[in-house]
GUZA-51759 format. One record per residue: residue number from 0; residue in three letters; x, y, z of N, C-alpha, C, CB in turn. Coordinates in steps of 0.001 Angstrom, whole numbers, plus 500000, padded with zeros to 6 digits. Glycine has a CB too. Example, Ala and Ser with C-alpha at 12.3 -4.5 7.8 and 13.67 -1.06 7.14 Angstrom:
{node 0, Ala, {513190, 494310, 507800}, {512300, 495500, 507800}, {513200, 496700, 507800}, {511308, 495527, 509046}}
{node 1, Ser, {512850, 497750, 507080}, {513670, 498940, 507140}, {512900, 500030, 507870}, {514084, 499402, 505725}}
REM end
This chain:
{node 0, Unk, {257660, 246718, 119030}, {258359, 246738, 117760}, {258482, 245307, 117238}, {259754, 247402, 117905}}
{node 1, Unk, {258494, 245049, 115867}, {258305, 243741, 115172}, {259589, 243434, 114725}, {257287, 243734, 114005}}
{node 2, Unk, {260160, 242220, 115033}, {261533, 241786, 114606}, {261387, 241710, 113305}, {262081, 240505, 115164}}
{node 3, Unk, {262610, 241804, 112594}, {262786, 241707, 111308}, {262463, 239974, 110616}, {264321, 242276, 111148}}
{node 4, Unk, {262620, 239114, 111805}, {262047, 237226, 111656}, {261141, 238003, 111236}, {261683, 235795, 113055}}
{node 5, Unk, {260260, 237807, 112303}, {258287, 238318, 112263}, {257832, 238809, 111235}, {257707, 239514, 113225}}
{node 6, Unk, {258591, 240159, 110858}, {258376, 240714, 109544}, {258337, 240049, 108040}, {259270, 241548, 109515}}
{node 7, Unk, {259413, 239543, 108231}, {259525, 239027, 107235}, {259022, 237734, 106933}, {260520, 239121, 107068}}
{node 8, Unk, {257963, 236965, 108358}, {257017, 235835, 108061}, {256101, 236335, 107896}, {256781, 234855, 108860}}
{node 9, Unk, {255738, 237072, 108391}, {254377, 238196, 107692}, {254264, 238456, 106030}, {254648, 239967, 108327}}
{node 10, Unk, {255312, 238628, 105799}, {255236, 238959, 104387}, {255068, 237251, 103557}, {256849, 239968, 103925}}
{node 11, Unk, {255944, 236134, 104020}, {255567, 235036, 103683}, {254492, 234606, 103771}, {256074, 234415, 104037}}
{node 12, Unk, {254255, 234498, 104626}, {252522, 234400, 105245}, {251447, 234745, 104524}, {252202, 235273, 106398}}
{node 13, Unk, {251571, 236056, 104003}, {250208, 236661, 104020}, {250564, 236650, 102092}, {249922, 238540, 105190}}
{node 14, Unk, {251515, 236707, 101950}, {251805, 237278, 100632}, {252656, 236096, 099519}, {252788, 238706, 100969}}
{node 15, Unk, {253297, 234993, 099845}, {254359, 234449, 099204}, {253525, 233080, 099085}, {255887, 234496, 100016}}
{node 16, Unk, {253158, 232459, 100302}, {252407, 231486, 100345}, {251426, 231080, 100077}, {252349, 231294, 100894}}
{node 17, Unk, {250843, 229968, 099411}, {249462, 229380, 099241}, {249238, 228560, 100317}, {249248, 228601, 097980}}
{node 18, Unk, {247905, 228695, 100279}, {246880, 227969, 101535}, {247279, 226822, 101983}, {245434, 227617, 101152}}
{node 19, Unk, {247168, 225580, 100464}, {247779, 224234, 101155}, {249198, 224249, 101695}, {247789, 223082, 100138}}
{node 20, Unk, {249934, 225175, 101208}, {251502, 225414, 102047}, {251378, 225638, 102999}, {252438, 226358, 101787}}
{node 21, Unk, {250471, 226834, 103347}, {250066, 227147, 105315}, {249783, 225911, 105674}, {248506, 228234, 105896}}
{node 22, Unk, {248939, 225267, 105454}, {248435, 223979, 106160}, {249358, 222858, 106091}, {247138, 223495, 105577}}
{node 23, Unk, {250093, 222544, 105214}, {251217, 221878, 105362}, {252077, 222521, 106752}, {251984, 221989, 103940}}
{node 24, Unk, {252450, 223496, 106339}, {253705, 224174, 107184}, {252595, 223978, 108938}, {254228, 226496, 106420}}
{node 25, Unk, {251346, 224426, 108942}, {250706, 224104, 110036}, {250937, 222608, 110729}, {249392, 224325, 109682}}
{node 26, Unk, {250541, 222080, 109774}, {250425, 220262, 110471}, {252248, 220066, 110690}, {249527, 218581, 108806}}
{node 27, Unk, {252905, 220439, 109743}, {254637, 219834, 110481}, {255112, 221022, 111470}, {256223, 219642, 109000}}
{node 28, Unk, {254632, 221511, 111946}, {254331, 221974, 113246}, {254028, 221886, 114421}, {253939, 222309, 113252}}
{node 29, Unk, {252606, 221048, 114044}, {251623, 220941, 115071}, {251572, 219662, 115324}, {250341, 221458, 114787}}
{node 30, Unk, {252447, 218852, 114953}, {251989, 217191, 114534}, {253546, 216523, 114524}, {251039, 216990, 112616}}
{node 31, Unk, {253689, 215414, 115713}, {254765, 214581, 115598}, {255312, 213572, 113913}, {254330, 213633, 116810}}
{node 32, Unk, {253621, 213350, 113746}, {254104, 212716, 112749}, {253249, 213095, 111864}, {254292, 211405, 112871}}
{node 33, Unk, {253584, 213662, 110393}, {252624, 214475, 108732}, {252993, 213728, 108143}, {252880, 216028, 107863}}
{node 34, Unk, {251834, 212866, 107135}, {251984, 212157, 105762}, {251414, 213046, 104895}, {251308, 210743, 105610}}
{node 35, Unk, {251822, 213607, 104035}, {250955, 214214, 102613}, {251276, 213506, 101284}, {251346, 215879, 102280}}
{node 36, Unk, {249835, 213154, 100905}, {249909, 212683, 099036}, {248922, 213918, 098629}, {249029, 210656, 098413}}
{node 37, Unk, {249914, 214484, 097537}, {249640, 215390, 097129}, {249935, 215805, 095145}, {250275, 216068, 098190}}
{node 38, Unk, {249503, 216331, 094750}, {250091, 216349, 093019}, {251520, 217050, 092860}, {248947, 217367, 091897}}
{node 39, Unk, {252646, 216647, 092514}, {253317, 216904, 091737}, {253332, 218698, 091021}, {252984, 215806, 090983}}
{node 40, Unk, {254776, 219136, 092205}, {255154, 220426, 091206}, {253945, 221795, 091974}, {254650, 219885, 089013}}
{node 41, Unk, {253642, 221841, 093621}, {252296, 222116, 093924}, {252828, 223048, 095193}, {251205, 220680, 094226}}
{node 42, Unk, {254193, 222935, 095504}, {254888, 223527, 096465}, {255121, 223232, 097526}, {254624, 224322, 096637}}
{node 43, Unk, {255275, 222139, 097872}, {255440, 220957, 098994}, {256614, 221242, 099366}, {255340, 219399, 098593}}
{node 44, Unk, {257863, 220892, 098453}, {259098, 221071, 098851}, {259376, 222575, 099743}, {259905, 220937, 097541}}
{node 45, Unk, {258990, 223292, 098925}, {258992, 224492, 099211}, {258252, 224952, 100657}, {258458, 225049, 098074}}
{node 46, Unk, {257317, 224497, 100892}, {256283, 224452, 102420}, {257063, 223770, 103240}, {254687, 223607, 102414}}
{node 47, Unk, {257967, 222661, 103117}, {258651, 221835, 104016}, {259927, 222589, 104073}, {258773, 220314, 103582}}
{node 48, Unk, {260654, 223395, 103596}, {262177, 223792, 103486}, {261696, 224676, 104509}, {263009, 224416, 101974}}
{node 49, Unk, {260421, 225591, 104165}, {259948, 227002, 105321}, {259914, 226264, 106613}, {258139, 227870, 105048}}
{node 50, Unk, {259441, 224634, 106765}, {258803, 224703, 108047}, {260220, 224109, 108949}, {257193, 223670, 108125}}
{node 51, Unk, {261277, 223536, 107949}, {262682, 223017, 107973}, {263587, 224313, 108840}, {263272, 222720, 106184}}
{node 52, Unk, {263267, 225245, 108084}, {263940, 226835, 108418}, {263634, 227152, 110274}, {262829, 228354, 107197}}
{node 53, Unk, {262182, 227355, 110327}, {261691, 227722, 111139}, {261990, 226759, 112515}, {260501, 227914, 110644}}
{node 54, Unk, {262063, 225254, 111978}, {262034, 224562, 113041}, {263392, 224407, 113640}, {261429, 223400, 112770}}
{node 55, Unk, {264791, 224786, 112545}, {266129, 225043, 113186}, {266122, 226372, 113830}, {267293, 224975, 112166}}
{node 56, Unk, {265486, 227318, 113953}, {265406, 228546, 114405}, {264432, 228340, 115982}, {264705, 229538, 113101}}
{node 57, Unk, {263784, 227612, 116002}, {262702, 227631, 117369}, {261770, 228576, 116705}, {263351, 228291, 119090}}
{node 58, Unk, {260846, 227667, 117307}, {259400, 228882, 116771}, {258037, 228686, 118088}, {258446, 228144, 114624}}
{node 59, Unk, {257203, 229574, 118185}, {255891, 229779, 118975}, {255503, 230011, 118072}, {255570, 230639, 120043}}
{node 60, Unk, {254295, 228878, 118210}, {253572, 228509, 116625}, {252062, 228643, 117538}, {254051, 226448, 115611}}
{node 61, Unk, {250745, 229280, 117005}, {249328, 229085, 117076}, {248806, 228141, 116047}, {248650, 230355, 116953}}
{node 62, Unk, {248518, 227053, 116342}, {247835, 226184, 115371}, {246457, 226294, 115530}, {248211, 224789, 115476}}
{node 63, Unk, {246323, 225721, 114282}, {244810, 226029, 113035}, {243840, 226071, 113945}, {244282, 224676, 111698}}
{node 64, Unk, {244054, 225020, 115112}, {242753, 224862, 116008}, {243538, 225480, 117833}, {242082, 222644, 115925}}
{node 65, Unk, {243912, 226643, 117417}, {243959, 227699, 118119}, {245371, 227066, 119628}, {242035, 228106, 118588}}
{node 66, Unk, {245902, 225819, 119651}, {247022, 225752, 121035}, {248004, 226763, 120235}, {247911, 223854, 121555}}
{node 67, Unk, {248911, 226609, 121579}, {250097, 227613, 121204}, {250920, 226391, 121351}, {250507, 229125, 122237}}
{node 68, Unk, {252009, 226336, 120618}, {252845, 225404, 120898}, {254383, 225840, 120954}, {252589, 224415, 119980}}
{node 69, Unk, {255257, 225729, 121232}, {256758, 226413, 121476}, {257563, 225367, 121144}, {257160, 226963, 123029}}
{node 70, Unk, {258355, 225025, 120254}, {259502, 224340, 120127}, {260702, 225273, 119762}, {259290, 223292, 119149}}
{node 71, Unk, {261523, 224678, 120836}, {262985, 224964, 120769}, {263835, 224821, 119788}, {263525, 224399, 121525}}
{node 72, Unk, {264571, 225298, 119214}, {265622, 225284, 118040}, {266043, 223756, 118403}, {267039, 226612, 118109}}
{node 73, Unk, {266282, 222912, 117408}, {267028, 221755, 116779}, {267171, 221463, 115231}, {266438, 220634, 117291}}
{node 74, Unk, {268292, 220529, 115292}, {268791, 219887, 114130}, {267759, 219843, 112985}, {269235, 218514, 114489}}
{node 75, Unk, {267895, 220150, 111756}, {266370, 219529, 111368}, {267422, 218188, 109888}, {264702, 221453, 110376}}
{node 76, Unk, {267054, 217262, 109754}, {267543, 216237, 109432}, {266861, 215929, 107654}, {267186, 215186, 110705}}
{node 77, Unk, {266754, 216555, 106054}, {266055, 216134, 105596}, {266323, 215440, 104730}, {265485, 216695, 105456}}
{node 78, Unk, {265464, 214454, 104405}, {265770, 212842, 103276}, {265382, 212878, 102261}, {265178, 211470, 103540}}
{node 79, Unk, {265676, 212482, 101365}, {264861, 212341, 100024}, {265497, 210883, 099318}, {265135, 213882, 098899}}
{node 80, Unk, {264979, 211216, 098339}, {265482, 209354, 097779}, {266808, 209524, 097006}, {264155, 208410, 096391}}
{node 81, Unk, {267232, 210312, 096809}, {268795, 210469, 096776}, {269617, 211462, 097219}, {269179, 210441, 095690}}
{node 82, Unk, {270653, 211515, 097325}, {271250, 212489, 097970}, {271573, 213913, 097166}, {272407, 211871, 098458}}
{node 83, Unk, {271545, 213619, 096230}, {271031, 214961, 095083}, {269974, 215392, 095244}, {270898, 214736, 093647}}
{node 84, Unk, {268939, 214642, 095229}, {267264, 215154, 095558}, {267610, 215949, 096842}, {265896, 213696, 095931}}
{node 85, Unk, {268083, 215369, 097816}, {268051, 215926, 099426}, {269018, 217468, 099711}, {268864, 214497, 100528}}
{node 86, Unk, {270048, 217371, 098215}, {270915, 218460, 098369}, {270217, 219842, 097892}, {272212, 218152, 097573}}
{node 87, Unk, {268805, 219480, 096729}, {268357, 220737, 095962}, {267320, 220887, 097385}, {267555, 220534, 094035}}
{node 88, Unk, {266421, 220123, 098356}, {265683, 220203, 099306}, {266073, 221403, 100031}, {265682, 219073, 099988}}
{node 89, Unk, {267802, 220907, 100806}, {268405, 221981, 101710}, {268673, 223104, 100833}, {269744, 221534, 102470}}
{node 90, Unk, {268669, 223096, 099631}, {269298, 224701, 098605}, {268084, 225029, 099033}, {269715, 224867, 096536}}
{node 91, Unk, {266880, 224812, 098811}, {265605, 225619, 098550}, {265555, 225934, 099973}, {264191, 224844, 097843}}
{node 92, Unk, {265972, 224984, 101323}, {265317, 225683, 102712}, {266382, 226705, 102591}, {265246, 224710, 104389}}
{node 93, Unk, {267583, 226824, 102441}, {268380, 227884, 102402}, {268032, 229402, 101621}, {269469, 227296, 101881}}
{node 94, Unk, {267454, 228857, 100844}, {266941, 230593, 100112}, {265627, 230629, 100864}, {266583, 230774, 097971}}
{node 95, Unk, {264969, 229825, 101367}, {264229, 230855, 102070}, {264667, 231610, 103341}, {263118, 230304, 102371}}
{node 96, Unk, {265511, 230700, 103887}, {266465, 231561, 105185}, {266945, 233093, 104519}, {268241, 230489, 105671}}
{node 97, Unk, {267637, 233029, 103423}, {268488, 233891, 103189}, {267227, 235246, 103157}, {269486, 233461, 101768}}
{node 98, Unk, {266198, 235376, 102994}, {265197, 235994, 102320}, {265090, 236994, 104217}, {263610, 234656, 101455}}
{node 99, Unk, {264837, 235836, 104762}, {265068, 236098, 106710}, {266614, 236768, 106959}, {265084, 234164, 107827}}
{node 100, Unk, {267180, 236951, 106023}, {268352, 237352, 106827}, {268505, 237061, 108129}, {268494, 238555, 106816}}
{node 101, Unk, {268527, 235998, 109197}, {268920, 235735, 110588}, {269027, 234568, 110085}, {268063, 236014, 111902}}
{node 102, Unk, {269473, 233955, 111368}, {269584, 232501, 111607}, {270666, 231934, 111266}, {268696, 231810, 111047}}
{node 103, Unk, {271781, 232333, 110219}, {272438, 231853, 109549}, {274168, 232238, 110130}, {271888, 232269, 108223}}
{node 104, Unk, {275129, 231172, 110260}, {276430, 230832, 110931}, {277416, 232588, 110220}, {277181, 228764, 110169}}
{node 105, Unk, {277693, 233330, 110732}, {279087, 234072, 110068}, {279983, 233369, 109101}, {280085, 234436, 111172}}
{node 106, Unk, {279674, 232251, 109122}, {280693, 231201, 108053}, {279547, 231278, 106281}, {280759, 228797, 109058}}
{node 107, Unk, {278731, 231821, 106941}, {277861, 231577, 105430}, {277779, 233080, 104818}, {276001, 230864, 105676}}
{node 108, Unk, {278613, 233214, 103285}, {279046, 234728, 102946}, {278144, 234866, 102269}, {280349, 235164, 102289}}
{node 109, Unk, {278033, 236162, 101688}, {276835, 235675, 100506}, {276190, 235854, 100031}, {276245, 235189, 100399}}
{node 110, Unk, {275636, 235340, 098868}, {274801, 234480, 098640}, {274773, 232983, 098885}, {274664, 234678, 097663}}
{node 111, Unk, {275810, 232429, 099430}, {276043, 231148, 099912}, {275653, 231131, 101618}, {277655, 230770, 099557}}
{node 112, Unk, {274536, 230136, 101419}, {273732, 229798, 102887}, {274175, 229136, 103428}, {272575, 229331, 103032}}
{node 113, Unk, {275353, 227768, 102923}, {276102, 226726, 102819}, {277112, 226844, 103809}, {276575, 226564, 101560}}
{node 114, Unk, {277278, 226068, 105055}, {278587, 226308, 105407}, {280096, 226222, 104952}, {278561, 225833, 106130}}
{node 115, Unk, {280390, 227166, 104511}, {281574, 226982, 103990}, {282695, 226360, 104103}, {281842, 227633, 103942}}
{node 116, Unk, {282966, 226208, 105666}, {283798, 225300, 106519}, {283851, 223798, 105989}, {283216, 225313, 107990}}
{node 117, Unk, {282775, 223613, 105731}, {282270, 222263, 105442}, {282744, 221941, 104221}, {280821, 222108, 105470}}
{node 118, Unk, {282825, 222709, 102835}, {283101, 222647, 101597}, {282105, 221230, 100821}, {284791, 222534, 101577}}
{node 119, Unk, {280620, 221567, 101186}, {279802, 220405, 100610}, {278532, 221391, 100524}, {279635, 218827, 101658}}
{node 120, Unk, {277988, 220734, 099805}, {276345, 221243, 099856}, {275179, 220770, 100651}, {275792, 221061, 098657}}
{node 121, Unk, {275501, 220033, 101639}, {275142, 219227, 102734}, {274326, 219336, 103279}, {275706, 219117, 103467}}
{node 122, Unk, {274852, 220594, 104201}, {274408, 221210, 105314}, {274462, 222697, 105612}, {274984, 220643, 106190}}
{node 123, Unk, {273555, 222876, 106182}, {273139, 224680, 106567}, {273747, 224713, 107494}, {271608, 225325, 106933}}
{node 124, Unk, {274196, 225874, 108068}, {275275, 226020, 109945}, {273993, 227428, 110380}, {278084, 227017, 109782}}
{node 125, Unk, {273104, 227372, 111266}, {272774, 228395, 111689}, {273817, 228804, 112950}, {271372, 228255, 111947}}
{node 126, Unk, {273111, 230007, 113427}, {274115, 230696, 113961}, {273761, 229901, 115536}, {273997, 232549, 113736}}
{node 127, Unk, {272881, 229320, 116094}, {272568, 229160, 117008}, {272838, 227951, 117333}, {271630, 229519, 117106}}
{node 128, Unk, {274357, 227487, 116383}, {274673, 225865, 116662}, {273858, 225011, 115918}, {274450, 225401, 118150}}
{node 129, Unk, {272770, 224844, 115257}, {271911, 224010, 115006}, {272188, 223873, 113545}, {270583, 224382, 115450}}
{node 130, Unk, {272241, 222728, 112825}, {271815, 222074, 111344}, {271034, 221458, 110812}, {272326, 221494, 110936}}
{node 131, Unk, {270992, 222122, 109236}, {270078, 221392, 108336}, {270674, 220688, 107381}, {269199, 222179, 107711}}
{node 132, Unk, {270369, 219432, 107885}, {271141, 218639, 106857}, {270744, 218111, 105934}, {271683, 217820, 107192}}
{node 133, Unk, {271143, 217545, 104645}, {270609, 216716, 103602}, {271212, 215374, 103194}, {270599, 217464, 102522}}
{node 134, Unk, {270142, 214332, 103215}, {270867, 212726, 103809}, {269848, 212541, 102089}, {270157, 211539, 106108}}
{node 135, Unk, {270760, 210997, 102050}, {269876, 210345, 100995}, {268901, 209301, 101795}, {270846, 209528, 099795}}
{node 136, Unk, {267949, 208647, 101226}, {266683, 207979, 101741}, {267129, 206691, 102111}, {265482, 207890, 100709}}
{node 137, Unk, {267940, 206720, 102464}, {268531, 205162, 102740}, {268195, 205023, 103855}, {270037, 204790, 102647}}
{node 138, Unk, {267362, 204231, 105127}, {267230, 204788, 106620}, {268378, 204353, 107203}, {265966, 204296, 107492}}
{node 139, Unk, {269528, 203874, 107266}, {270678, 203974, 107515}, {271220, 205362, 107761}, {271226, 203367, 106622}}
{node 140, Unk, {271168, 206288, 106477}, {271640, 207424, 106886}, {271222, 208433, 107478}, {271983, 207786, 106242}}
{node 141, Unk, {270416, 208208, 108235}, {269673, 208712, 109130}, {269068, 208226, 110130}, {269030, 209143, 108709}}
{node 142, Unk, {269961, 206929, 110395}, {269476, 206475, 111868}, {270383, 207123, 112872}, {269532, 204806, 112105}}
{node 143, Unk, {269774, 207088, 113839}, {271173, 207842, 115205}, {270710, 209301, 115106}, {273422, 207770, 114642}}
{node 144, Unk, {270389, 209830, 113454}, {270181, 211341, 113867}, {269401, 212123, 114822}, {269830, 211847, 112994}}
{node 145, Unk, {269609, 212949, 115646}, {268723, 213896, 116495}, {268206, 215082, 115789}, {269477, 214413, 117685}}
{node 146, Unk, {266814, 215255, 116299}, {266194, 216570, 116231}, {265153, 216407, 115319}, {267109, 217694, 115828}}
{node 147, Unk, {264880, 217011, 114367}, {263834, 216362, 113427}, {263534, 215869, 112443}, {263300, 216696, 113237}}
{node 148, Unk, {263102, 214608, 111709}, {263607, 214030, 110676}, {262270, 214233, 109522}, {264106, 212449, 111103}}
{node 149, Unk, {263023, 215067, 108766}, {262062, 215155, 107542}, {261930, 214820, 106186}, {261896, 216051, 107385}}
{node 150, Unk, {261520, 213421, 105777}, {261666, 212416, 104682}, {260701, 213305, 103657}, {261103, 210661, 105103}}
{node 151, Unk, {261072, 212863, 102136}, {260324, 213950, 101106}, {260771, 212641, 100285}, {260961, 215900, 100677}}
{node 152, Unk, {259385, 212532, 099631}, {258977, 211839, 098543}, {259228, 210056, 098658}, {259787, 212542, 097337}}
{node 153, Unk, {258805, 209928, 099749}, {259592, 208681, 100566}, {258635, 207161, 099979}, {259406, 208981, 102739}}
{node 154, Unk, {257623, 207688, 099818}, {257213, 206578, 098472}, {258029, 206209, 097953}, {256493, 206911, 097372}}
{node 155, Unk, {258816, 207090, 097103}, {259690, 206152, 095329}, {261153, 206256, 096365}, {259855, 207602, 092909}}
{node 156, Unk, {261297, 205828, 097629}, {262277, 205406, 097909}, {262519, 204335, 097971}, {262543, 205741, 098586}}
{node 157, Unk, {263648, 203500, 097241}, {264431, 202382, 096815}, {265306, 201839, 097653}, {265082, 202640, 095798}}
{node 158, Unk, {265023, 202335, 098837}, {265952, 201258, 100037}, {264670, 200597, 101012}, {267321, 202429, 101355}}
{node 159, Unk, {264520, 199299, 100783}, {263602, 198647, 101584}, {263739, 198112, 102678}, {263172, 197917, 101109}}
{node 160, Unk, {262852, 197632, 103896}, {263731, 197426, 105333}, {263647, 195761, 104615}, {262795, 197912, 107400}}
{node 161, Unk, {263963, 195093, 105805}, {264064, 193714, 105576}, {262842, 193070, 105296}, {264643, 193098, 106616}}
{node 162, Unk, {261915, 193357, 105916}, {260617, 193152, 105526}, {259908, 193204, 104199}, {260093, 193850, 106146}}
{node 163, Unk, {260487, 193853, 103128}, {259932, 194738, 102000}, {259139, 195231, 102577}, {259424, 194266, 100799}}
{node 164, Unk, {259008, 196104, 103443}, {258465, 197372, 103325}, {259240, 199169, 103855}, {257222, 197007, 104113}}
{node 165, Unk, {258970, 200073, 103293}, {259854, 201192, 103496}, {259643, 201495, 105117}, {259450, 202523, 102441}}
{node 166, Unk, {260602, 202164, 105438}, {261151, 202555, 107131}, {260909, 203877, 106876}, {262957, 202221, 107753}}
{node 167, Unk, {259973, 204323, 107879}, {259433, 205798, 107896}, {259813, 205750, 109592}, {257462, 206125, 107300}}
REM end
């Protein structure tokens, strides 16, 4: 019998998603470290919130060139160049959770994916202890963090290290 997760990545999968999104969502998967330059408005955000979702949930993933790989549920950490940018990031990984019905804390009523406890737009509470958070691009606010750190649009980010050059 097929869990209602499964099911309902099946239907993402086969039906919701475009190709370069699979392959995105493949490589931040399969790959410690993904750079993509890509056009503007193409579904990136959207491929990264799914792979954001999945990766606070634990997933057994088959990649493109056939390993199996298993990662365990953790934190997933994501940046953008402001903290508004980073707050609409976590809204969008949140509606795709909500779509999964699982994963998500008893504190989140709803249509609100949001932990409520929290009273911010911050952070996601899954049920399995684990968060998705939304930081601004400053690498300050996101140094120290655990689990996985996922920077978006980190080009036109405006905090430079000492060096002039950006901290990835």
């Amino acid at each position: 019998m097929i869990s209602n997760r499964q099911r309902v990545h099946q239907v993402w999968w086969n039906k919701k998603l475009r190709r370069h999104q699979k392959l995105l969502i493949d490589a931040i998967i399969s790959n410690r470290f993904v750079a993509v330059l890509g056009a503007r408005q193409r579904g990136k955000t959207t491929a990264i919130g799914y792979a954001a979702g999945m990766l606070a949930q634990g997933v057994k993933w088959t990649t493109q060139d056939g390993r199996l790989i298993h990662l365990p549920p953790d934190d997933v950490q994501l940046a953008s160049q402001t903290l508004k940018h980073a707050k609409d990031f976590v809204k969008r990984s949140g509606k795709i959770l909500k779509t999964f019905n699982v994963g998500l804390s008893e504190h989140t009523a709803g249509d609100n994916v949001l932990d409520s406890r929290l009273g911010s737009t911050e952070r996601i509470a899954m049920a399995n202890g684990r968060h998705i958070a939304a930081h601004a691009g400053n690498p300050e606010a996101i140094q120290g963090m655990s689990g996985h750190t996922i920077p978006d649009e980190i080009a036109s980010n405006k905090h430079p290290s000492e060096g002039g050059q950006l901290l990835v």
